[in-house]
KEDODREN-24009 format. One record per residue (C-alpha): residue in one letter; x, y, z. Coordinates in steps of 0.05 Angstrom, whole numbers, padded with zeros to 5 digits, always signed. Example, Ala and Ser with C-alpha at 12.3 -4.5 7.8 and 13.67 -1.06 7.14 Angstrom:
<martors>
A+00246-00090+00156S+00273-00021+00143
</martors>
This chain:
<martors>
X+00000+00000+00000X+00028+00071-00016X+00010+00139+00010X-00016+00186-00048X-00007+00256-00051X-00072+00298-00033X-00083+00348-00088X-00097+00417-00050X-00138+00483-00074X-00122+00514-00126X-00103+00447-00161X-00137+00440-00229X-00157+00369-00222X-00196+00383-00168X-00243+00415-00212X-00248+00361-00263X-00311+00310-00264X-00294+00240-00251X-00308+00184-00306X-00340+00115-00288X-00310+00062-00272X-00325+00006-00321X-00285-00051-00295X-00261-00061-00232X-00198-00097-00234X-00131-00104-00199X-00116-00036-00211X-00184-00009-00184X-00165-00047-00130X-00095-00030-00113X-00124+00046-00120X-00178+00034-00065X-00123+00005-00011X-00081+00059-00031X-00134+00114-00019X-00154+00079+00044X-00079+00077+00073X-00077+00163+00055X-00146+00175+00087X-00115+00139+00145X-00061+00181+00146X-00084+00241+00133X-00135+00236+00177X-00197+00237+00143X-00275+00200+00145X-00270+00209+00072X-00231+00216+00000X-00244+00211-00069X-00211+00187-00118X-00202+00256-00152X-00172+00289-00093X-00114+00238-00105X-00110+00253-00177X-00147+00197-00205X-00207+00208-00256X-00237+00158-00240X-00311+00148-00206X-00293+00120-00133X-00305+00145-00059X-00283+00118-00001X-00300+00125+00072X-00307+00108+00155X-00342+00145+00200X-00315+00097+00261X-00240+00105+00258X-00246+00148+00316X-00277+00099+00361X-00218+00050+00344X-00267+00006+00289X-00250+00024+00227X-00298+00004+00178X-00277+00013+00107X-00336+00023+00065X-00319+00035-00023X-00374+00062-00074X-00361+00061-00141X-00402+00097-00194X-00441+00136-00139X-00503+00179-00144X-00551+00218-00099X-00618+00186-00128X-00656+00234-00088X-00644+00279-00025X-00692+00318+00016X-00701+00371+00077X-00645+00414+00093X-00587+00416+00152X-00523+00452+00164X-00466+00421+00162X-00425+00455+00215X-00353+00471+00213X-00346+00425+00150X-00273+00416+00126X-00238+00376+00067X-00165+00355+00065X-00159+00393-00001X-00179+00450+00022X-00128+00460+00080X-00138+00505+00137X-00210+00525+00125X-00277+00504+00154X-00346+00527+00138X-00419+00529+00152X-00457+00479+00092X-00528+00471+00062X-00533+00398+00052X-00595+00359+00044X-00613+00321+00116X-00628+00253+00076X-00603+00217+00009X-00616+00162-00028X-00552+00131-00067X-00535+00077-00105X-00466+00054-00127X-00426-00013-00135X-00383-00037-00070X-00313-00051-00091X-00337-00122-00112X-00383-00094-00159X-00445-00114-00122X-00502-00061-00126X-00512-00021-00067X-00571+00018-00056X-00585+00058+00011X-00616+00111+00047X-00583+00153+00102X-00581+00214+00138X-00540+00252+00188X-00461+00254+00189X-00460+00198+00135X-00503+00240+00089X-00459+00294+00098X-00394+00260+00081X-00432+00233+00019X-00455+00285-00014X-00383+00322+00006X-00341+00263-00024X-00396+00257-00096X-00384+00328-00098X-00309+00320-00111X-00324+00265-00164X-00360+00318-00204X-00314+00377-00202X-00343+00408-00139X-00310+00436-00078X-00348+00451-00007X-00327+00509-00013X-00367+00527-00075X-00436+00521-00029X-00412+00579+00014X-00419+00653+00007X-00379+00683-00049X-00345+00738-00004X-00323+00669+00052X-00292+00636-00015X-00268+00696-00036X-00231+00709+00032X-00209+00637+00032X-00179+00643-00044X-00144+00712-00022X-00109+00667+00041X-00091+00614-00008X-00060+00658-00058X-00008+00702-00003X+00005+00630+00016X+00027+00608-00055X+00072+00671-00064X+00104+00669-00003X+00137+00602-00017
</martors>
C-alpha cells in the first residue's frame, strides 16, 4: 500500500468531473487500498478518488476510525438518487482544502446507489453525518469543492489566504 499525494486548492484536477468506472480490476483495487492507507493518514472520514489525482468514479469512507473500528466502506459509480429537507453542516472541512472550515447547506437525507468494490449493487438511504460526508465526497467526483456552497465573499476570503500562501513560498 502507498500513501498518495492529496491534491490541495487551487489544483486543477480538483475541478475536473470523474469518469465511471467500467471494470473493476486489480488496478481499481490497488487504488482503493491505496486511498484507504492516505485517508488513514491524513486523517480523514472520507476521500475521493479525484482528490488523489485519479479520474476515475470512486469514494471511499469510515465514520468509526475514531472509536478504534474502522470500517472501510468503497462506492463506485455513486449517485444521490434523491435527497430531501435541509441541515447545516457545521464547521465542514476537506483535506484539499487545508486550513479552512465552513458552515454547509446539505440535504438532511439521500438516497444513493453505487457498486461496493466487488461490484455488487448497493442501494441505501441515510441521513446525518453519513449523508454529509456523501454528498461532500460525490461532490469532488464531479468537479465540486465545499467550498463552492458557501458565500462568495467566505470563498473569496479563503482564495485571497490561499493565494499570499502560494507567493510566499
Amino acid at each position: 500500500m502507498g500513501i498518495l499525494e492529496i491534491a490541495t486548492y487551487p489544483d486543477r484536477f480538483l475541478r475536473q468531473a470523474s469518469k465511471p468506472v467500467e471494470e473493476i480490476d486489480g488496478m481499481i483495487q490497488d487504488l482503493i487500498d491505496d486511498m484507504a492507507a492516505t485517508m488513514y493518514q491524513a486523517p480523514g472520514v472520507g476521500l475521493a478518488a479525484t482528490q488523489v489525482r485519479f479520474n476515475k468514479s470512486i469514494l471511499i469512507y469510515d465514520l468509526y476510525l475514531k472509536e478504534g473500528r474502522g470500517a472501510l466502506e468503497v462506492l463506485i459509480n455513486p449517485k444521490i438518487i434523491e435527497g430531501e429537507g435541509e441541515i447545516i453542516s457545521e464547521s465542514e472541512g476537506c483535506l484539499s482544502v487545508p486550513d479552512f472550515r465552513a458552515d454547509v447547506n446539505r440535504f438532511s437525507r439521500i438516497l444513493v446507489e453505487g457498486l461496493d468494490r466487488n461490484g455488487r449493487p448497493r442501494r441505501f438511504e441515510t441521513d446525518g453525518f453519513l449523508a454529509t460526508v456523501l454528498q461532500h465526497e460525490i461532490d469532488h467526483l464531479n468537479g465540486k469543492l465545499f467550498i463552492d456552497h458557501i458565500s462568495a465573499l467566505k470563498r473569496e476570503l479563503y482564495k485571497r489566504q490561499v493565494r499570499k500562501k502560494l507567493k510566499s513560498k
